[in-house]
C-alpha positions as CSV (number, residue, x, y, z in Angstrom):
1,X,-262.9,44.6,46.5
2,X,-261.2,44.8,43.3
3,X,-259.1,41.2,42.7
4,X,-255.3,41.7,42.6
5,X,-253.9,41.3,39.0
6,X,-252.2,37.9,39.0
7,X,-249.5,40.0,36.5
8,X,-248.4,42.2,39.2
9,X,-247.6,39.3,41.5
10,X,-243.9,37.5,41.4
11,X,-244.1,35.4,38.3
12,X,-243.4,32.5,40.7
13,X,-245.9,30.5,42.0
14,X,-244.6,30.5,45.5
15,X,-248.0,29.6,47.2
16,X,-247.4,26.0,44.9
17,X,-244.2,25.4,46.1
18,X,-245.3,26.0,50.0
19,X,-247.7,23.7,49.0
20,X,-245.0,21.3,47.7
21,X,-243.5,21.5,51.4
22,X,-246.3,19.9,52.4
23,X,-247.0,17.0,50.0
24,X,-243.4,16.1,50.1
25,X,-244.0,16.0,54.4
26,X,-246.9,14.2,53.6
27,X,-245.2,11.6,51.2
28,X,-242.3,10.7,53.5
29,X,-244.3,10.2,56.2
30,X,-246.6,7.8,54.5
31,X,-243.2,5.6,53.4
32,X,-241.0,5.5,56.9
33,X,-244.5,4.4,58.6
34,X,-244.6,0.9,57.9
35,X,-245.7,-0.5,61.4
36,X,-249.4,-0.5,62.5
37,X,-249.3,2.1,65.5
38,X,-250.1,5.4,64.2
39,X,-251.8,3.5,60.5
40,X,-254.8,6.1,60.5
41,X,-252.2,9.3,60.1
42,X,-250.8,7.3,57.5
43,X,-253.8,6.9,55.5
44,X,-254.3,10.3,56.4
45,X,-251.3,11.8,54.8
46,X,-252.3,10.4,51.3
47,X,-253.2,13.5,50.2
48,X,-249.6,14.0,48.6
49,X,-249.7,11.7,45.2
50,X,-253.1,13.6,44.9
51,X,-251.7,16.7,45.3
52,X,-248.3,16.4,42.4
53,X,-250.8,14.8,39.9
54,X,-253.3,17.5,40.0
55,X,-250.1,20.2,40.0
56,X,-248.7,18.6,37.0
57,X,-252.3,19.0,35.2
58,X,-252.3,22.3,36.2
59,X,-248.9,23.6,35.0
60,X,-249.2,21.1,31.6
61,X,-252.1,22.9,30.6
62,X,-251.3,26.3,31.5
63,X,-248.3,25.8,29.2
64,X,-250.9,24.4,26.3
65,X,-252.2,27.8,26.3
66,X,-249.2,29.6,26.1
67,X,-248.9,28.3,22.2
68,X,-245.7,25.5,22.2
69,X,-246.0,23.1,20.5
70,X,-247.2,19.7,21.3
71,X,-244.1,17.3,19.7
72,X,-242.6,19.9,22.1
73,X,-244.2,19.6,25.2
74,X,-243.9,15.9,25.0
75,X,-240.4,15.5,24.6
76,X,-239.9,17.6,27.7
77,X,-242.1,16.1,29.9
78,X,-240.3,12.9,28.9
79,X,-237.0,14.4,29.9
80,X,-238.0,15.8,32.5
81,X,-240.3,13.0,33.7
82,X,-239.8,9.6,32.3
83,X,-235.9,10.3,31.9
84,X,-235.7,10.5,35.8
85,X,-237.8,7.4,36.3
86,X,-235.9,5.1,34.2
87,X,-232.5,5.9,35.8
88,X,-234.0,5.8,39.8
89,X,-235.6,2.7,38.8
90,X,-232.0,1.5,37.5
91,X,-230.9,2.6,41.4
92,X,-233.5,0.9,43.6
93,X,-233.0,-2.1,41.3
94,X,-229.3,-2.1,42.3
95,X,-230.1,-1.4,46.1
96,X,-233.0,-3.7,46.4
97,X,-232.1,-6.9,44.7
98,X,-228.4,-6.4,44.2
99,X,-226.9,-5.4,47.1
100,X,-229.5,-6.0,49.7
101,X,-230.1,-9.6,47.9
102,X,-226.7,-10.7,46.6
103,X,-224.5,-9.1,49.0
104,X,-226.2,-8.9,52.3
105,X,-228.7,-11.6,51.4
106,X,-231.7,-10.0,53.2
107,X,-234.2,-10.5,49.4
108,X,-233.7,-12.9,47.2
109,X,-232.5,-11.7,43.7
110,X,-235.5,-11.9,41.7
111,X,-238.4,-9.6,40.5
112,X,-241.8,-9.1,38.9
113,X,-244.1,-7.2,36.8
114,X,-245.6,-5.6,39.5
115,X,-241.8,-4.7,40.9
116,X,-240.9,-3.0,37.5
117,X,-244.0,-0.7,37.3
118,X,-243.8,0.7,40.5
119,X,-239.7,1.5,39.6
120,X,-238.3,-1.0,42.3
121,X,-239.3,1.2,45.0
122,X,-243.2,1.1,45.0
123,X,-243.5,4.8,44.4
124,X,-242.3,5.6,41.1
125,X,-245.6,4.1,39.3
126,X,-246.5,8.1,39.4
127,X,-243.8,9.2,37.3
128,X,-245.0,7.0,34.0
129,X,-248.9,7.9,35.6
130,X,-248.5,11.9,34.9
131,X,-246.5,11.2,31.7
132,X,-249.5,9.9,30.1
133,X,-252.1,12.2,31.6
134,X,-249.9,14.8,31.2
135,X,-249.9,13.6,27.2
136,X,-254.0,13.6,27.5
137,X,-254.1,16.8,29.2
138,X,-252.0,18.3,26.1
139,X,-253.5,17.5,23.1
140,X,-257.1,17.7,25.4
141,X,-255.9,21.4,26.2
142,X,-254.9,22.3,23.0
143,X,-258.0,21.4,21.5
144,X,-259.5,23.4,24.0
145,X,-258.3,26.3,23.1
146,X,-260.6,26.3,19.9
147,X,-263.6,24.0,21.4
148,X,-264.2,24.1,24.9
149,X,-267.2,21.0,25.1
150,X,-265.1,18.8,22.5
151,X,-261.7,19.3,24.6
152,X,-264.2,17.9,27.5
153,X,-265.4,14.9,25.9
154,X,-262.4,14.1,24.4
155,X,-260.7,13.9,28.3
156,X,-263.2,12.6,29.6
157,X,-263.3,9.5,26.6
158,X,-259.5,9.5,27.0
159,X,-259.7,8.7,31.0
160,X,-262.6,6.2,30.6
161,X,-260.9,4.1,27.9
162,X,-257.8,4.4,29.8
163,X,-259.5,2.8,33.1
164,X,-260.6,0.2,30.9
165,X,-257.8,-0.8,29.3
166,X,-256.0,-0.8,33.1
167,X,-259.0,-2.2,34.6
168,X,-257.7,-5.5,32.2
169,X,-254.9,-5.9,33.8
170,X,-254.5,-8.4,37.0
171,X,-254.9,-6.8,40.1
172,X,-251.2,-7.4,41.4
173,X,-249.3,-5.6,38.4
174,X,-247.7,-3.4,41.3
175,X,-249.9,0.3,41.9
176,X,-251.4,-0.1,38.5
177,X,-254.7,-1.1,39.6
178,X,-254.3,2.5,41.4
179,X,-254.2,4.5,38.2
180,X,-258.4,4.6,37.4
181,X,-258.8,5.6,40.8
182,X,-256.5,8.7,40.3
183,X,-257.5,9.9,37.0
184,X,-260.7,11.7,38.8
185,X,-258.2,13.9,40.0
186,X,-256.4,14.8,36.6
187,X,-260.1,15.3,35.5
188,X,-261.2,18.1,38.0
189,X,-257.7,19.6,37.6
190,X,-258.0,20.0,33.8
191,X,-261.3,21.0,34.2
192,X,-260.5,24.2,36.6
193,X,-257.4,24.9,34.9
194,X,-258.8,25.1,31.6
195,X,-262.2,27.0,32.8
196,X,-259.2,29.7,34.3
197,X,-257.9,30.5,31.3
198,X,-261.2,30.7,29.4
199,X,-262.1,33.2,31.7
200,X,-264.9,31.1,33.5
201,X,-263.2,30.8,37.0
202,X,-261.0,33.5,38.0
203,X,-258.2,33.5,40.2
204,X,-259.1,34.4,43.5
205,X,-262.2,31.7,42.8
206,X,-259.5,29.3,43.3
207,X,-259.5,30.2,47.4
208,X,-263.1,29.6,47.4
209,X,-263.0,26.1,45.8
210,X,-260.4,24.9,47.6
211,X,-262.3,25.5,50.7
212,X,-265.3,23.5,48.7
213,X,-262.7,20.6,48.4
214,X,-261.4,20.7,52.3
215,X,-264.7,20.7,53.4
216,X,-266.0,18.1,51.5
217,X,-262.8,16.0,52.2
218,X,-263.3,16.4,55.9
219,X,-267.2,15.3,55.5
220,X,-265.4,11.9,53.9
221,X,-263.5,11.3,56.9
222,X,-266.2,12.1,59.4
223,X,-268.2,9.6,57.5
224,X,-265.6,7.4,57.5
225,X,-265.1,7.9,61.3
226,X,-268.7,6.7,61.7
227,X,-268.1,3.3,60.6
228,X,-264.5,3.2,62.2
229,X,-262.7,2.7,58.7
230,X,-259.7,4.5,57.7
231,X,-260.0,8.6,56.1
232,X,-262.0,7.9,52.5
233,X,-259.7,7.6,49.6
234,X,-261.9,10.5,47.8
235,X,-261.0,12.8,50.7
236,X,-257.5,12.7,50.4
237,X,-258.0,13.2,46.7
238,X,-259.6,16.2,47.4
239,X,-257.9,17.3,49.9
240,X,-254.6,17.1,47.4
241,X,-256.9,19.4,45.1
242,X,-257.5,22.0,47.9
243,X,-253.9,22.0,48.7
244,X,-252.7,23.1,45.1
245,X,-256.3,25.3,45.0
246,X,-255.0,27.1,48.0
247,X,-251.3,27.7,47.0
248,X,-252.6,29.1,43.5
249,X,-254.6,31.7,45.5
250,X,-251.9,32.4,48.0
251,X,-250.5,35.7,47.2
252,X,-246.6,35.2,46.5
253,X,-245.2,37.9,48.6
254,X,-246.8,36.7,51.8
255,X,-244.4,33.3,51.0
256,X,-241.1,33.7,52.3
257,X,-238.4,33.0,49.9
258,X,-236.7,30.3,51.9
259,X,-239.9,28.5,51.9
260,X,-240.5,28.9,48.0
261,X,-236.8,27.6,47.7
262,X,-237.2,24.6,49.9
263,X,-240.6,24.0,47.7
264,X,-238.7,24.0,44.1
265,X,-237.5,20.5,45.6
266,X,-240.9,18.9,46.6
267,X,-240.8,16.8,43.5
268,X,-237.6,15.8,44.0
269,X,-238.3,14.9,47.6
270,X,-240.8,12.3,46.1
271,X,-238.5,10.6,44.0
272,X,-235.1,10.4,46.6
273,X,-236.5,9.7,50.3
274,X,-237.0,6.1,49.1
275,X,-233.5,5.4,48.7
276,X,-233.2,7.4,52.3
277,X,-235.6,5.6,54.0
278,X,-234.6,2.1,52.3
279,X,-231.3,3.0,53.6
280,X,-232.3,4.1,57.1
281,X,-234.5,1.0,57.2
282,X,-231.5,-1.4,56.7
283,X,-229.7,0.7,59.7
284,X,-231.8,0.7,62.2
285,X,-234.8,-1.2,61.6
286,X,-238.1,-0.6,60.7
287,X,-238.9,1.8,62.8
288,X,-242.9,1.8,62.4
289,X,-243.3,-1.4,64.3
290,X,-241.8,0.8,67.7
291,X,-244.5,3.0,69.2
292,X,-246.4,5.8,67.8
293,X,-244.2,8.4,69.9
294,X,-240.9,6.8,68.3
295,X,-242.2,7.2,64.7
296,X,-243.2,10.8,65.3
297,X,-240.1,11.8,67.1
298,X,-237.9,10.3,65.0
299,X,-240.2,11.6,61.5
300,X,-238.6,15.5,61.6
301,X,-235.2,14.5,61.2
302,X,-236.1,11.7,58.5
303,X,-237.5,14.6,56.8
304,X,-235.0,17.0,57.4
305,X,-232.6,14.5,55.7
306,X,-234.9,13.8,52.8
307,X,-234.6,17.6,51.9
308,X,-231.1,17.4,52.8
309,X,-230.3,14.9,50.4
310,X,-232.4,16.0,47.3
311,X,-230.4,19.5,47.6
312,X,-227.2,17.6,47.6
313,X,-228.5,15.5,44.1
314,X,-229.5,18.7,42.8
315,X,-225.8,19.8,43.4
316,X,-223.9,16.8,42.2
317,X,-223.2,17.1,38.5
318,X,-223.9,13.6,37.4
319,X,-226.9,13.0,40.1
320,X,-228.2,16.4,38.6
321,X,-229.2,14.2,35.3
322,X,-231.4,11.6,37.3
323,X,-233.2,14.7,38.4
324,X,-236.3,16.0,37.7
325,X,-235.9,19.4,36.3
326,X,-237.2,21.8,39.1
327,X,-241.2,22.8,38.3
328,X,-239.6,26.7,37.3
329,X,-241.3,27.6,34.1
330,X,-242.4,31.0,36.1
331,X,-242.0,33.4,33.6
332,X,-244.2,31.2,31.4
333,X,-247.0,31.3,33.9
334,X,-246.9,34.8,34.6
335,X,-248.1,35.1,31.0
336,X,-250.7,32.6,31.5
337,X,-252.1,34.4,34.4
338,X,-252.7,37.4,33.0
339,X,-254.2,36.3,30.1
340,X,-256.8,34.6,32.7
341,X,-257.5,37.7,34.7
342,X,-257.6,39.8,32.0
343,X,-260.6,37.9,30.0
């Protein structure tokens, strides 16, 4: 059966942002958990950091091949990315220790290292995480468009020096100490994305692989099952991997465009529920510690509200700033796909 040219499709990848939908249910559930009674779905649900790292490899280096410039690509990535966290870390700073510790008194008013690197609302340590692999991934990419085996030992010298160097640091600098154990992700990502647009893997391979992932990720947790621990860090790794594998693959028109709308604010999702759930935590308690049937019942409209409340940022003309600019760039990757199926 002759394989669909990727050209013909929308230029939108709307199987990604289904995918989003997902990673951003996956994320919010992971943060309004916090009690013990349904822990293992929370592990479980992990796959969602895994999941927007590997996306933004994949889209960074797609765009290395489309011939900007790197001074260029960096300064948007740190508008788009670092901009955002400096200015939502400014905001959980002010909610956390400000208000909730000055004002109602529930924390007292003062902070770490550890508190500063994860943005003052333990999950912004991503946002400064994909900056710099998204910095690797550019110049590794751009390289690789002339020397395929130098582009790969230049990433691959680039991650291990960089778990090193963070290796150094003491263990409760925040989710630091997370940042090695992510950077196997960025490395399989680059590695597929890059082997796309040489030609070496094409498209619809991507359905097939992600399969490969999912099934190995599920062989984790079985095995982890075994010895009655909690799903395998790996497999939700992977399982982030097939996720993005499987919305590349996904032909866009069987995506409806409501769905592919609700996706465009997946990253956003990530970056807002905190100050939702923070909120909603002040309100009514910490919900997690009720039973398992509470924190599921209750879970749809939390997420319903997350989504809610990212569209309204998006709308607001001064919240639209602290925003990460919506993963669009379609146009841009229409080009990039046919120049993969076409070699």
């Amino acid at each position: 059966m002759e394989e669909t040219n990727p050209a013909q499709r929308t230029s939108r990848y709307a199987g990604i942002d289904a995918a989003r939908v997902v990673a951003a249910a996956g994320v919010v559930f992971t943060h309004w958990l916090t009690g013990s009674e349904a822990i293992w779905l929370k592990q479980a649900s992990r796959f969602a950091v895994p999941f927007f790292i590997a996306a933004a490899v994949f889209f960074t280096v797609n765009q290395c091949f489309s011939g900007r410039a790197i001074p260029r690509m960096i300064g948007d990535r740190a508008w788009r990315i670092l901009l955002p966290y400096i200015m939502w870390s400014a905001v959980y700073f002010l909610l956390k220790y400000v208000i909730s510790g000055w004002i109602i008194g529930g924390i007292h008013p003062h902070f770490s290292l550890s508190d500063a690197v994860d943005g003052f609302g333990g999950h912004l340590w991503f946002l400064p995480f994909i900056f710099l692999v998204g910095v690797c991934a550019v110049v590794s990419a751009k390289i690789a468009t002339r020397s395929a085996a130098l582009s790969a030992v230049l990433a691959l010298g680039a991650c291990f020096a960089t778990g090193i160097v963070l290796r150094a640091f003491p263990a409760s600098t925040g989710n630091l100490d997370r940042w090695p154990y992510e950077l196997p992700i960025a490395l399989i990502m680059f590695a597929i994305t890059v082997s796309t647009q040489r030609g070496w893997i094409t498209v619809a391979r991507h359905g097939l692989l992600s399969f490969g992932f999912l099934a190995t990720a599920v062989a984790l947790v079985l095995w982890s099952l075994k010895y009655e621990s909690f799903p395998d860090r790996r497999a939700c790794q992977l399982a982030g991997i097939a996720l993005l594998l499987a919305g590349i693959s996904m032909p866009s028109e069987r995506i409806p465009a409501w769905l592919s709308r609700l996706g465009r604010l997946g990253f956003g999702v990530y970056i807002t529920h905190g100050l939702l759930i923070m909120v909603l935590h002040k309100l009514f308690g910490k919900v997690g510690h009720g039973s398992q049937t509470t924190v599921l019942v209750a879970y749809p409209f939390v997420l319903a509200g997350a989504f809610a409340f990212t569209a309204i940022c998006y709308r607001l003309p001064v919240v639209r700033l602290m925003m990460p600019t919506r993963q669009a760039g379609p146009r841009r990757q229409k080009d990039q796909l046919a120049l993969a199926s076409s070699r």
